[in-house]
LOVEXZA-910511 format. One record per residue (C-alpha): residue number from 1; x, y, z. Coordinates in steps of 0.001 Angstrom, whole numbers, padded with zeros to 6 digits. Example, Ala and Ser with C-alpha at 12.3 -4.5 7.8 and 13.67 -1.06 7.14 Angstrom:
# residues 2
@k 1; c1 012300; c2 -004500; c3 007800
@k 2; c1 013670; c2 -001060; c3 007140
//
This chain:
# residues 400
@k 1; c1 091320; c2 107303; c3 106420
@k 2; c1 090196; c2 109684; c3 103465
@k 3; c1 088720; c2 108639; c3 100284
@k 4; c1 091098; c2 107218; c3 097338
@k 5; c1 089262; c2 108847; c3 094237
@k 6; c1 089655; c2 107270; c3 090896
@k 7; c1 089349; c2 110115; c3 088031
@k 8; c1 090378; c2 109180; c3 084835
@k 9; c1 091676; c2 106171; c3 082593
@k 10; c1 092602; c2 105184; c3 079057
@k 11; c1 094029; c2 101871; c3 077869
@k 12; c1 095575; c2 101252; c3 074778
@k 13; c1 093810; c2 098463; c3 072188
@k 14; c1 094278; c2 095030; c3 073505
@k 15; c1 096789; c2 093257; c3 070293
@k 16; c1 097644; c2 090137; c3 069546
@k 17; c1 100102; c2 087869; c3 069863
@k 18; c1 102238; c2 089025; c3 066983
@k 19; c1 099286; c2 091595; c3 066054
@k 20; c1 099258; c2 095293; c3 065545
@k 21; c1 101251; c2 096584; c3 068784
@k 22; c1 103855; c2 093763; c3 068308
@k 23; c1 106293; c2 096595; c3 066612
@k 24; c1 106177; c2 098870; c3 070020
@k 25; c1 108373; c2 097777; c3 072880
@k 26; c1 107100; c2 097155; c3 076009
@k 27; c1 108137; c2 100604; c3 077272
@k 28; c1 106843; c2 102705; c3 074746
@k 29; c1 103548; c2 100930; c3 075198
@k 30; c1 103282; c2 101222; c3 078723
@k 31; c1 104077; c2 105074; c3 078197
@k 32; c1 101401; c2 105508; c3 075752
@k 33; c1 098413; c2 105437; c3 078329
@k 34; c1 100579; c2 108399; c3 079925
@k 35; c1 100697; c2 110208; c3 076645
@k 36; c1 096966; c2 110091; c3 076135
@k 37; c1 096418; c2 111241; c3 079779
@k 38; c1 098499; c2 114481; c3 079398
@k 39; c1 096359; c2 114826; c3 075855
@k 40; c1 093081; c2 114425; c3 077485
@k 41; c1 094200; c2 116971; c3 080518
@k 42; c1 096475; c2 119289; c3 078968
@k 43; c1 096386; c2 122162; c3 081503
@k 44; c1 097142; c2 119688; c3 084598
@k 45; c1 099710; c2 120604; c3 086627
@k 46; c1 101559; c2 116888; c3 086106
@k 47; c1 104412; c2 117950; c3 088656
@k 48; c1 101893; c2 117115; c3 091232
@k 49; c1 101797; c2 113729; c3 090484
@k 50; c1 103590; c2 111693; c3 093682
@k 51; c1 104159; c2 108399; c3 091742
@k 52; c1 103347; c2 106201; c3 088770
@k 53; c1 102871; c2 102423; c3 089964
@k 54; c1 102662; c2 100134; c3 087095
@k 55; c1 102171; c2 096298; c3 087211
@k 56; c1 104472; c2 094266; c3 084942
@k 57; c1 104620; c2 090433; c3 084962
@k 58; c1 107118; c2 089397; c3 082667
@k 59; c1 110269; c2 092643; c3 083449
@k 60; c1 112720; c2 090196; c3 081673
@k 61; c1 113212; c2 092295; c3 078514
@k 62; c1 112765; c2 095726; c3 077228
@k 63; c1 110581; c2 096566; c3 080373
@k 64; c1 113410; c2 095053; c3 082652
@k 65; c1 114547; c2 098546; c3 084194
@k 66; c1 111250; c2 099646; c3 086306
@k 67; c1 108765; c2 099716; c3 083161
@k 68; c1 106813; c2 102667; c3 085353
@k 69; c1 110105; c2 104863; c3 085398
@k 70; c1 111036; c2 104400; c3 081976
@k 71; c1 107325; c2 104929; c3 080470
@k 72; c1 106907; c2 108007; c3 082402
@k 73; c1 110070; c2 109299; c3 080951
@k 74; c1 109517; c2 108447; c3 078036
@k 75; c1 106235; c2 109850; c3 077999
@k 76; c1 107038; c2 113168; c3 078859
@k 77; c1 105872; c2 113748; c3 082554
@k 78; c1 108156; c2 115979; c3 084657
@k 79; c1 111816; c2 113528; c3 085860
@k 80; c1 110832; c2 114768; c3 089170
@k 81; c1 108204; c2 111925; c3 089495
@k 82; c1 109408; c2 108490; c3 090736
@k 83; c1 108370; c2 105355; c3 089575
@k 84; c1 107662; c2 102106; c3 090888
@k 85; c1 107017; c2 098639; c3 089097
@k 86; c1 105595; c2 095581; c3 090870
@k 87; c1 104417; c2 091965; c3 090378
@k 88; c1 101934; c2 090058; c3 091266
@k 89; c1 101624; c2 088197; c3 088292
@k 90; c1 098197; c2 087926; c3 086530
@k 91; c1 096708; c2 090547; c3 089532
@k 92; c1 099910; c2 092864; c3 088948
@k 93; c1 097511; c2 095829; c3 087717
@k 94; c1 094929; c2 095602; c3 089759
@k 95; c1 097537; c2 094941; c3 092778
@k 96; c1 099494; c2 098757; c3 091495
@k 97; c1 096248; c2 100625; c3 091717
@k 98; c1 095211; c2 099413; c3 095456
@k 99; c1 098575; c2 100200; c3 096216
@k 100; c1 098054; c2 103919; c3 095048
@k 101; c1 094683; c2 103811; c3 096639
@k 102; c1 096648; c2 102550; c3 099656
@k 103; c1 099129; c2 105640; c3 099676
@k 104; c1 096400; c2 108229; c3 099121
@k 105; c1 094113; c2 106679; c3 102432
@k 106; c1 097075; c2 107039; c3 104363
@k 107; c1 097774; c2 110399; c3 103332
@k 108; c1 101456; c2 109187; c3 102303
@k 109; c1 100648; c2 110346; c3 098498
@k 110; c1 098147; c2 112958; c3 097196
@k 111; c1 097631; c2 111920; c3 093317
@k 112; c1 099210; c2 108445; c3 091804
@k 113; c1 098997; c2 107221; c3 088413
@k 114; c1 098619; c2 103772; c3 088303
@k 115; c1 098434; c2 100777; c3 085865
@k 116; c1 100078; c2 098333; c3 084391
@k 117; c1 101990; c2 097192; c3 080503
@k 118; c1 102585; c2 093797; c3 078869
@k 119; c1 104095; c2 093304; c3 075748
@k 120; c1 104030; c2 089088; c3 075649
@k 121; c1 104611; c2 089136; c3 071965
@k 122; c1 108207; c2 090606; c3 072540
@k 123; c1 108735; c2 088570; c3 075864
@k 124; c1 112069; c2 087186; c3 075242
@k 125; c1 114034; c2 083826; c3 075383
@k 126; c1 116173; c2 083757; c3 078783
@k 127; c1 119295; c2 081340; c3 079366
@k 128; c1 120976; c2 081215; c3 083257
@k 129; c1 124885; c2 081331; c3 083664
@k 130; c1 126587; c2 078166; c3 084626
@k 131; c1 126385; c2 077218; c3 087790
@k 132; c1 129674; c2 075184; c3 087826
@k 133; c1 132776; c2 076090; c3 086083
@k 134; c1 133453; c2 074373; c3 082669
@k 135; c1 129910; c2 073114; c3 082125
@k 136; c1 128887; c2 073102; c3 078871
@k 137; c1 125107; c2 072225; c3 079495
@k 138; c1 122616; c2 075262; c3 078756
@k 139; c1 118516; c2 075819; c3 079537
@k 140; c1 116566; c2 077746; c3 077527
@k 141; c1 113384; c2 079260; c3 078405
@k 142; c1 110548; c2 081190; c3 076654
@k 143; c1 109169; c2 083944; c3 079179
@k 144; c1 106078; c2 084549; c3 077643
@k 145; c1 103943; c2 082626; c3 080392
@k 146; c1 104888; c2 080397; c3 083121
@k 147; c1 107287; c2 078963; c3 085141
@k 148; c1 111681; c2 079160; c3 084300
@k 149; c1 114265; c2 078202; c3 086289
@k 150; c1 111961; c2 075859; c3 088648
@k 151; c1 113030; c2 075290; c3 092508
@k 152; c1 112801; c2 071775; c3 092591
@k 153; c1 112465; c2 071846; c3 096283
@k 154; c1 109395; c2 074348; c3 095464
@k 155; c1 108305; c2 071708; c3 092535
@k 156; c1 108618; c2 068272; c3 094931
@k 157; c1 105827; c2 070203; c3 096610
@k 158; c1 103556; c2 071957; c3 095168
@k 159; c1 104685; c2 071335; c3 091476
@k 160; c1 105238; c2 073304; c3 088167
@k 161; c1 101827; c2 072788; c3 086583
@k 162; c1 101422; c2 075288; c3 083348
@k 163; c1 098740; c2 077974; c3 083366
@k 164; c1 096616; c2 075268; c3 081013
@k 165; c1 097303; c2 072477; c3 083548
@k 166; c1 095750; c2 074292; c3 086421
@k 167; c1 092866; c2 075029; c3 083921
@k 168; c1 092516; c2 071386; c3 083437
@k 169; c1 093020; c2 070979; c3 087284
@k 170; c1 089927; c2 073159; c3 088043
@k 171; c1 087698; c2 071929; c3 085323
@k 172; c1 088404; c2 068179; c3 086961
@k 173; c1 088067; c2 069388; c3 090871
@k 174; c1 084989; c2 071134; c3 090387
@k 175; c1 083513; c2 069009; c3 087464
@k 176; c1 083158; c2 071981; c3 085094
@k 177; c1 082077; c2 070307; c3 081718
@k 178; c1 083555; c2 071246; c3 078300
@k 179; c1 080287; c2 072147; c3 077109
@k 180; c1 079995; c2 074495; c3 079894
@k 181; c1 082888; c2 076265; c3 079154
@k 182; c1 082348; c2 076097; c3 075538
@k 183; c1 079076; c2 078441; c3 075973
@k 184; c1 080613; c2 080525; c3 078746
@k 185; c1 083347; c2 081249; c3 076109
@k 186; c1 080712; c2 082054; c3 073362
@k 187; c1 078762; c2 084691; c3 075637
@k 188; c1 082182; c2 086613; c3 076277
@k 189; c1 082851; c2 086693; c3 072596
@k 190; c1 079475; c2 087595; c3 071796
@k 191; c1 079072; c2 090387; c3 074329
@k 192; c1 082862; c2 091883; c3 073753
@k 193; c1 081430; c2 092164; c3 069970
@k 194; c1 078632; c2 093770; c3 070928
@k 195; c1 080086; c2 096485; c3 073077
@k 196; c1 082978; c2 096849; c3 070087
@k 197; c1 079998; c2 097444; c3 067811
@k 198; c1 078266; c2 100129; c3 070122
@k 199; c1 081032; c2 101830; c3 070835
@k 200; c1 081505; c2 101255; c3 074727
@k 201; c1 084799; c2 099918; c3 074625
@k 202; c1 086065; c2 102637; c3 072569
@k 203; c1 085280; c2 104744; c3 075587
@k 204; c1 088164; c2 103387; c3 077237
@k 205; c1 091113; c2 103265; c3 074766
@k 206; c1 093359; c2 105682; c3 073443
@k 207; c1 093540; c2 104807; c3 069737
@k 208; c1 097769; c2 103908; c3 068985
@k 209; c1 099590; c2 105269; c3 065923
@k 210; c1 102724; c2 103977; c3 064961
@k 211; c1 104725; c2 104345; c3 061430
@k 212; c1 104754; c2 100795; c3 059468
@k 213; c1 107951; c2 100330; c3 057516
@k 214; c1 106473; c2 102172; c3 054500
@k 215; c1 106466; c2 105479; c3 056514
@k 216; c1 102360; c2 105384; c3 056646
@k 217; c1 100479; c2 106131; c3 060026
@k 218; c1 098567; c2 103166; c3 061088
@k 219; c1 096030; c2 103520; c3 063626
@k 220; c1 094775; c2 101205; c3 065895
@k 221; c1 091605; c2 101695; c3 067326
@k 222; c1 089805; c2 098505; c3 068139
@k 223; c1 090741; c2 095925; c3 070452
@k 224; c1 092116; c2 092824; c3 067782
@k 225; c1 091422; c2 089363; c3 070008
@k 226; c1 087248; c2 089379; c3 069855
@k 227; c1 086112; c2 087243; c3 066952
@k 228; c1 082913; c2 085810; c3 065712
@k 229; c1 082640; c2 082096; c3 066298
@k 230; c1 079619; c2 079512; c3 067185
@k 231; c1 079658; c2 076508; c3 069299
@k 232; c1 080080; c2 074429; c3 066912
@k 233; c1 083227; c2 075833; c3 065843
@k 234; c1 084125; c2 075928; c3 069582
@k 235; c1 083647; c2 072620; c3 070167
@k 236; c1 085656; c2 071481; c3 067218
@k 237; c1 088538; c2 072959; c3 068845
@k 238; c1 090707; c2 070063; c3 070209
@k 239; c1 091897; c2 069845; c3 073829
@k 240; c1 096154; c2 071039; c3 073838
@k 241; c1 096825; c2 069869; c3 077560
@k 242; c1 095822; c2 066457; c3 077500
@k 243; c1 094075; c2 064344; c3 074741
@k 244; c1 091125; c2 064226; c3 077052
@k 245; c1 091196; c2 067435; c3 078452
@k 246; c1 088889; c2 070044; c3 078132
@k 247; c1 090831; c2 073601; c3 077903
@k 248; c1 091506; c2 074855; c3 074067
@k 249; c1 092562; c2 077576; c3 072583
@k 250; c1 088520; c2 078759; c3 072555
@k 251; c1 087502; c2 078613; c3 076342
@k 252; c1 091143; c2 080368; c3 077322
@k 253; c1 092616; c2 084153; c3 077137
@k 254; c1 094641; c2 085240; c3 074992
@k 255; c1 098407; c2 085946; c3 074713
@k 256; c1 098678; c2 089582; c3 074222
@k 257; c1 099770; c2 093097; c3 074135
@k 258; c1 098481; c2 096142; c3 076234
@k 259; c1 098922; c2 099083; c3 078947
@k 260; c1 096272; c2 101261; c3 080891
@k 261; c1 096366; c2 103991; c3 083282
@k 262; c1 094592; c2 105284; c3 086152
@k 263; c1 094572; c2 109078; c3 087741
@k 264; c1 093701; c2 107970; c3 091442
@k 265; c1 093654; c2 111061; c3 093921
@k 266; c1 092812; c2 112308; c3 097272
@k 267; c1 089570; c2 114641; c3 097682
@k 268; c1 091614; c2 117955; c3 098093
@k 269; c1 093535; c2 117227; c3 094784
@k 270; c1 091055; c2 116360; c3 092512
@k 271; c1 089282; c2 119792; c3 093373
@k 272; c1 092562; c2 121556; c3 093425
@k 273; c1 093546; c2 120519; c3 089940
@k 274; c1 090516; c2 120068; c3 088367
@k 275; c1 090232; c2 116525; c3 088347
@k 276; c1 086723; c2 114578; c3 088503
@k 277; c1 086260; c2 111727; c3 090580
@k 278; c1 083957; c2 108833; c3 089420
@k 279; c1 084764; c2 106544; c3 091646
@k 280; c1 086022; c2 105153; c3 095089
@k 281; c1 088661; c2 102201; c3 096059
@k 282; c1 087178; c2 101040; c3 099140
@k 283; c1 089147; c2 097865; c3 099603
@k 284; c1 091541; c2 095182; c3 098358
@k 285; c1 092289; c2 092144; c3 099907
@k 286; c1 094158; c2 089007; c3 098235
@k 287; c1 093944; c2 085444; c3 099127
@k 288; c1 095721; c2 082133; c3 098481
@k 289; c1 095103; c2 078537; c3 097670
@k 290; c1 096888; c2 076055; c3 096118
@k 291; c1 099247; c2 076655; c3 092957
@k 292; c1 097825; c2 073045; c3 090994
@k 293; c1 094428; c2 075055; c3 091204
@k 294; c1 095437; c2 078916; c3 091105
@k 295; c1 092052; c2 079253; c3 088636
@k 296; c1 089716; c2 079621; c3 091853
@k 297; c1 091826; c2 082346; c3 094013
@k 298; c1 089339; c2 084857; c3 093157
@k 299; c1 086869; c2 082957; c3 095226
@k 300; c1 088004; c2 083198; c3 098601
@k 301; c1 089769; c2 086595; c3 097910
@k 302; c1 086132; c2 087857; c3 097114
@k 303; c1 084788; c2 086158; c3 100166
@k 304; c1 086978; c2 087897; c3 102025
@k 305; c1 086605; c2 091054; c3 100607
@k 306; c1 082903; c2 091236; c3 101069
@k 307; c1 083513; c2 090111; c3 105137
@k 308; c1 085989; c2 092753; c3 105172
@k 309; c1 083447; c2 095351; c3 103838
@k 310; c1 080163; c2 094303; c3 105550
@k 311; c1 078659; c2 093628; c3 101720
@k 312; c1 077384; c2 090612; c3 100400
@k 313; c1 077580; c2 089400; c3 096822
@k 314; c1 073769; c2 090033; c3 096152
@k 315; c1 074919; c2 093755; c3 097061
@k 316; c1 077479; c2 093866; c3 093900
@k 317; c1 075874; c2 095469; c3 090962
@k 318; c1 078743; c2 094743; c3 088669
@k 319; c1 081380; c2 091958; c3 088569
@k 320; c1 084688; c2 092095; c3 086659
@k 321; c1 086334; c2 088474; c3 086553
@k 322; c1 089474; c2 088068; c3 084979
@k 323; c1 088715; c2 085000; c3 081846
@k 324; c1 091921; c2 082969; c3 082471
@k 325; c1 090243; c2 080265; c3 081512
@k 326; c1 086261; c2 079733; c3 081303
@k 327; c1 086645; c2 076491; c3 083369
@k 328; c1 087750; c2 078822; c3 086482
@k 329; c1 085694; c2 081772; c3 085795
@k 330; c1 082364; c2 079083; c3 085764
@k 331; c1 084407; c2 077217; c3 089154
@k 332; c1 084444; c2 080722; c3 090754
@k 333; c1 081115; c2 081911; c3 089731
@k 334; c1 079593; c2 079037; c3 091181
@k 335; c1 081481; c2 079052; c3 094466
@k 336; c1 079965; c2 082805; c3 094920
@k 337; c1 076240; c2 081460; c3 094001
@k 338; c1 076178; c2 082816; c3 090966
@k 339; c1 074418; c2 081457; c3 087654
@k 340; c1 076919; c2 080756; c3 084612
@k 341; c1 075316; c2 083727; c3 082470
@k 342; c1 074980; c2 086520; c3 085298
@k 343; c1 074567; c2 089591; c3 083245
@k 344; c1 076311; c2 091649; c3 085156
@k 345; c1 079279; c2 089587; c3 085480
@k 346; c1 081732; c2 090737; c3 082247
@k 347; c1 078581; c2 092494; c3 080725
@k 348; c1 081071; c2 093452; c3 077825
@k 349; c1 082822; c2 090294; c3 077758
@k 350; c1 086170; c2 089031; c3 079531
@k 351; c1 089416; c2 087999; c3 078562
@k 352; c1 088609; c2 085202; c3 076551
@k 353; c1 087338; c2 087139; c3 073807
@k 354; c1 089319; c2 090541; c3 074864
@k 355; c1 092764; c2 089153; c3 075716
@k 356; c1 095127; c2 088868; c3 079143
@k 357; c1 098311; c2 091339; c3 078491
@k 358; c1 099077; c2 089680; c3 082186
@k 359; c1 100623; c2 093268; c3 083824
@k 360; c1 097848; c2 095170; c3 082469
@k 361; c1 094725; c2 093305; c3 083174
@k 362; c1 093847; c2 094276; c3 086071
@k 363; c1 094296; c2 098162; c3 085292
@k 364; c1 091706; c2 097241; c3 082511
@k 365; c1 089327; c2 095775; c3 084890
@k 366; c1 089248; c2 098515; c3 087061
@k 367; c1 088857; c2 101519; c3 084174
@k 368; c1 085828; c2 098879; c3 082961
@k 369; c1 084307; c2 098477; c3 086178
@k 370; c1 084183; c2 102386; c3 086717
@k 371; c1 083406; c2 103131; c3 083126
@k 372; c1 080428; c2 100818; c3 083653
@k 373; c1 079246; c2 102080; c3 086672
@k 374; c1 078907; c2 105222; c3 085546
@k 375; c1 076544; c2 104198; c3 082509
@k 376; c1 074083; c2 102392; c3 084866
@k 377; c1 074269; c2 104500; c3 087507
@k 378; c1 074943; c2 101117; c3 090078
@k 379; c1 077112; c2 101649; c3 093268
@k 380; c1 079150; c2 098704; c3 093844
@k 381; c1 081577; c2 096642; c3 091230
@k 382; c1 084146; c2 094209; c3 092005
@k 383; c1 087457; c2 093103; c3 090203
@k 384; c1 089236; c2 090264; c3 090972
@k 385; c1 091328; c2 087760; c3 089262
@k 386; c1 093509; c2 084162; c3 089529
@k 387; c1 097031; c2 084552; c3 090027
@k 388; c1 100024; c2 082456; c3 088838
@k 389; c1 101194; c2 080268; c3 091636
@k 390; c1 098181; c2 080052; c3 093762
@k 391; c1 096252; c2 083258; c3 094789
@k 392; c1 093355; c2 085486; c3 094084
@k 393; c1 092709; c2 089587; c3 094359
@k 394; c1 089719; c2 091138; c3 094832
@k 395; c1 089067; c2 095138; c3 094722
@k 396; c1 086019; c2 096845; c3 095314
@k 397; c1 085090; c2 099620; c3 093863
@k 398; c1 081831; c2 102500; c3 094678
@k 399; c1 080911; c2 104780; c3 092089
@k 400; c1 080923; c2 108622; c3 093215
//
């Protein structure tokens, strides 16, 4: 099989919940990654493009009719190029660019976009039709995050636990103390500040404009979750699972808004059309364990990445965890052998202090892991993430 190239990438600003991009509609926000891709290459021939594969989690409301069709519509690129949405939950970004990288190996697709869009602030309310005629009883559910309209044969056995429950689960099953998490929390703050402030995370994003009701510009340029904090205002935070639980609103992602893109090609196209690569998709692999502890999925999925590559995880110069939560990020770290505060695990910080739009996150781990490559010159990264319902994904990545 040939080489699947990645060559460029652009995100928009993580917002959130409610934040600056809670005005745009999950369409136009997954089409502006697209828009600032045609900006940034304006004399590429865009007809060439075989497919745009975004991940989308949620597809109940404005980004119900194939979010990847619609956003390259309504970005501009040619109507000639199809589009194809999928889900994999939390790993539904990272899961539409190994299926691009997938279709270039196999020499079924030459150049892909690929990425992945959640608005969660505009995820709506959803109510089923009655099931029996007359009834007069009606269910409500908020699609934000979770389970809705539960199988109860699914839920007798493996159950409905929330996002925050599995957290809870994990932190429990692998004795990961609140203190821990506390301080893993802090360090992903601290070091998504710290890139914010240098200017490496600006690197990535496309800065959004959009016309507030005054008819000003407003332009968003910096990512809005990271925020200053301490452990003592951490650990002041109370527990909103269980009274005596450990997961709070600190050591947890965020609920938020975002889209990236990826240009992945084959050898022959990138040369043909001017295109750079930077890096290389060698393989991804996903695994899965049990839904009551989803949080540790990216542990065996890595495990069975690095088998599947000959590599072991002393070999990885760069790790890109999803933060769900810090008590499975610490429960996954530690299953690989790998200290709490490896530095060059989420160098510039995670989710916790950047924010989980849940289609796009794994786009943005992959543009981060590349982007970071390239400025230390390493070879290897890996991306990988818990998914909803009990599995992992791992990707890894060589720089070029």
């Amino acid at each position: 099989m040939r080489d699947a190239l990645i060559c460029e990438a652009v995100r928009t600003p993580i917002g959130r919940y409610g934040g600056a991009l809670a005005a745009m509609r999950a369409d136009d926000l997954a089409a502006w990654p697209l828009k600032a891709l045609m900006a940034r290459l304006p004399s590429m021939d865009w007809a060439a493009v075989d497919d745009v594969i975004y991940g989308a989690a949620n597809q109940a409301g404005e980004d119900n009719r194939n979010v990847a069709r619609m956003a390259l519509l309504l970005a501009g690129l040619p109507e000639s190029i199809p589009g194809a949405s999928v889900n994999r939950l939390c790993g539904s970004g990272l899961e539409a660019v190994a299926q691009a990288a997938r279709a270039i190996k196999t020499r079924e697709a030459e150049l892909i976009i690929a990425g992945g869009a959640e608005s969660m602030t505009r995820a709506p309310f959803v109510m089923g039709k009655a099931a029996t005629a007359f009834a007069r009883s009606t269910e409500v559910f908020d699609t934000t995050i979770g389970w809705r309209f539960i199988n109860l044969a699914l839920q007798a056995r493996y159950g409905s636990h929330s996002m925050p429950e599995t957290a809870e689960n994990v932190a429990a099953e692998f004795q990961i103390s609140r203190a821990d998490q506390d301080a893993f929390a802090l360090r992903s703050q601290q070091r998504a500040l710290a890139a914010q402030a240098s200017g490496r995370l600006a690197a990535e994003i496309a800065p959004v404009q959009l016309t507030a009701k005054r008819g000003e510009t407003v332009h968003i340029a910096l990512d809005e979750h990271p925020r200053a904090t301490s452990l003592e205002a951490l650990a002041a935070l109370k527990p909103f699972v269980r009274p005596d639980g450990v997961i709070t609103a600190g050591n947890a992602s965020g609920v938020n808004d975002g889209a990236a893109a990826l240009i992945l090609a084959s050898q022959a196209s990138a040369a043909r059309l001017g295109l750079t690569p930077r890096a290389r998709v060698l393989a991804a692999v996903c695994a899965g364990v049990a839904p009551r502890v989803m949080g540790i999925g990216p542990a065996p999925a890595v495990q069975k990445l690095l088998a599947q590559a000959g590599l072991n995880i002393g070999q990885i110069d760069l790790i890109e965890l999803n933060e769900a939560f810090a008590s499975q990020a610490l429960a996954v770290l530690r299953q690989l052998g790998l200290p709490d505060d490896a530095a060059h695990v989420n160098p510039n910080g995670g989710a916790i202090a950047l924010g989980h739009p849940l289609g796009m996150s794994g786009a943005r781990l992959a543009m981060t892991a590349v982007e970071e490559l390239q400025r230390r010159g390493a070879r290897y990264a890996v991306c990988t993430m818990c998914i909803g319902v009990g599995q992992g994904i791992a990707m890894l990545i060589e720089r070029v």
